[in-house]
C-alpha positions in Angstrom: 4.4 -4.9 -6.1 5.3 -4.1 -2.5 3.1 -1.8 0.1 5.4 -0.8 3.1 3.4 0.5 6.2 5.3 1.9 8.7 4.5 2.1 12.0 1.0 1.8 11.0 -1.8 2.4 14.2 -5.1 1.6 13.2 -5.9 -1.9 12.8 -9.0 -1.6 10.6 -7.2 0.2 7.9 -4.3 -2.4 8.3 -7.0 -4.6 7.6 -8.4 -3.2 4.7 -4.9 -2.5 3.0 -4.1 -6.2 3.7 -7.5 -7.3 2.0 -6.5 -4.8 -0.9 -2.8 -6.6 -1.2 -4.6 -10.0 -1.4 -7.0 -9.1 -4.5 -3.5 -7.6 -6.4 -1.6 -10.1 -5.6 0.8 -7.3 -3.4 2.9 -8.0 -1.0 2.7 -6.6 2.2 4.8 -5.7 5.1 4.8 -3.9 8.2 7.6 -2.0 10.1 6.9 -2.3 14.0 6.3 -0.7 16.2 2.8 -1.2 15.3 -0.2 0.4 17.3 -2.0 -3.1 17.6 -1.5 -6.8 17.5 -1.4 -8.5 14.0 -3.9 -11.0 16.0 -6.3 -8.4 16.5 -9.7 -9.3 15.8 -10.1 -5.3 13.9 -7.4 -6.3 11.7 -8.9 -9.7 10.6 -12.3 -8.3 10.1 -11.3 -6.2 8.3 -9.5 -8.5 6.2 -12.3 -10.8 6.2 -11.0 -14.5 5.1 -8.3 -13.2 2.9 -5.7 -12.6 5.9 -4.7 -16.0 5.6 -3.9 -15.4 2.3 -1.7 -12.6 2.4 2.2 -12.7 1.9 3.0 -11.0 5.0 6.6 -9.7 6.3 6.8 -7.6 9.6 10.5 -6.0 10.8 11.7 -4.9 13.9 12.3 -1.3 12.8 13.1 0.5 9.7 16.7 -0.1 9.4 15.7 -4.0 9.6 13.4 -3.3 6.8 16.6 -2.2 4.9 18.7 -5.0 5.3 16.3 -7.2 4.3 15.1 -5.9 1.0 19.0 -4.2 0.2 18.4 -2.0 -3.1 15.0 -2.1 -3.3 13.1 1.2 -5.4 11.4 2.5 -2.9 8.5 5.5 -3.2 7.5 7.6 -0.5 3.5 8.6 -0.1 3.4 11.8 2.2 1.4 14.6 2.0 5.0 16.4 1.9 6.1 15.6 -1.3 7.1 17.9 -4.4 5.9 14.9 -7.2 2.5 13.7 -7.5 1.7 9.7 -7.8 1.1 9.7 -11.1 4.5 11.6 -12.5 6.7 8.9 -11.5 7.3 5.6 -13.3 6.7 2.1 -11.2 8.6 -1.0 -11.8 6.7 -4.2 -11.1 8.8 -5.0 -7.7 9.0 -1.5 -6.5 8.1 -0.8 -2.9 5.4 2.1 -2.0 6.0 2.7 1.4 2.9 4.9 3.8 3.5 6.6 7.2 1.3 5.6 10.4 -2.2 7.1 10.5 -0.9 10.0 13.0 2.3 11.6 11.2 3.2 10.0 8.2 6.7 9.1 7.5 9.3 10.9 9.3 10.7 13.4 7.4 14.4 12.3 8.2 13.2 9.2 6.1 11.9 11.9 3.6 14.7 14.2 3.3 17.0 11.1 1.9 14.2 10.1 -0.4 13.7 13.5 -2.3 13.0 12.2 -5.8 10.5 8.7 -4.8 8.9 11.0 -2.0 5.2 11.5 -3.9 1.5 12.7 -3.2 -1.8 12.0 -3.6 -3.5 16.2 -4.8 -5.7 17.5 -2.6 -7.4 20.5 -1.6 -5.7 22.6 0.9 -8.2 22.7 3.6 -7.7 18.6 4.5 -4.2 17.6 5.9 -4.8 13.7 4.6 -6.4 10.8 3.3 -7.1 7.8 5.1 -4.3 5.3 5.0 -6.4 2.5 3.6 -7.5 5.2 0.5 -4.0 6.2 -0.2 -3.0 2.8 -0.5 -5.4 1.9 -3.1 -5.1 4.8 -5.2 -1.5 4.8 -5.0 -1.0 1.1 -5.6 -4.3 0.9 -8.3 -1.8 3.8 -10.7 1.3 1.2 -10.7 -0.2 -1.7 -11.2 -2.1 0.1 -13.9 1.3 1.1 -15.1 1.6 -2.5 -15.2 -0.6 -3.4 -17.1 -2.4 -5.5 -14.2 0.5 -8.0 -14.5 -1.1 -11.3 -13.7 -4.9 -10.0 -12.4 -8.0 -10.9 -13.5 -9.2 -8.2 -16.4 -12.5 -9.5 -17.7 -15.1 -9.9 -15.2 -18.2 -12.7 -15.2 -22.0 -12.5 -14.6 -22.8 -15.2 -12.0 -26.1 -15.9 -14.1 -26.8 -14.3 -16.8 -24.1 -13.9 -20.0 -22.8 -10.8 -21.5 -24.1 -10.2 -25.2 -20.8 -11.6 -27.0 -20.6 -14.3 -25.1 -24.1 -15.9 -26.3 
């Protein structure tokens, strides 16, 4: 899986969506300009120690971000979107790509993405979610799709034992 962040502003939610990529095993990248430095101290706390860890790829712009990844599926999250998250089907490299914190993806972007433009429901009175939210709903319903490819499904007790494992 692939979560595309354009033009994101807000380093702590860069942050948290990097910390999110590390724990599924998603790669990340980032389409400048961004509102902060990927050295920024918001961004790595928010990260904690996993930023190290992430697979990271930044591009100059968005037509970069096409050249690089030529024919790659990718969905676009907006609040603008006819299809909900959930009606589409994710294949295990696909791209999910989010908007900055401010506007979202341009809807020039949109308008040639019709059919993987998609949306997180929500009441009417809210215009969004925040960034680092959307991501992890969004990203949590493919993998599911998945199967959670490759992650960790059973969890331990650090001291104790679960019943069947006596």
């Amino acid at each position: 899986m692939n979560i595309v962040l354009f033009e994101p502003e807000i380093p702590a939610n860069t942050g948290n969506i990097g910390r999110t990529c590390v724990a599924t095993g998603t790669s990340l990248h980032l389409i400048e300009p961004l509102g902060f430095s990927i050295s920024d101290k918001m961004v790595k706390r928010a990260g904690m120690d996993y930023w190290d860890k992430l697979d990271l790829h930044v591009y100059n712009d968005y037509n970069d971000f096409l050249a690089k990844n030529p024919g790659a599926k990718v969905y676009m999250a907006t609040t603008k979107a006819r299809h909900t998250y959930t009606q589409v089907e994710y294949e295990p490299d696909c791209f999910i790509m989010f908007g900055k914190e401010s506007a979202g993806i341009p809807e020039e972007i949109l308008v040639d993405n019709e059919e993987t433009s998609i949306r997180i429901p929500m009441n009417e009175e809210i215009r969004s979610l925040n960034l680092s939210n959307s991501v992890a709903i969004v990203l949590y319903e493919a993998l599911r799709q998945n199967d959670f490819a490759n992650m960790q499904l059973k969890g331990n007790l650090h001291r104790l034992h679960w019943h069947d494992e006596v």
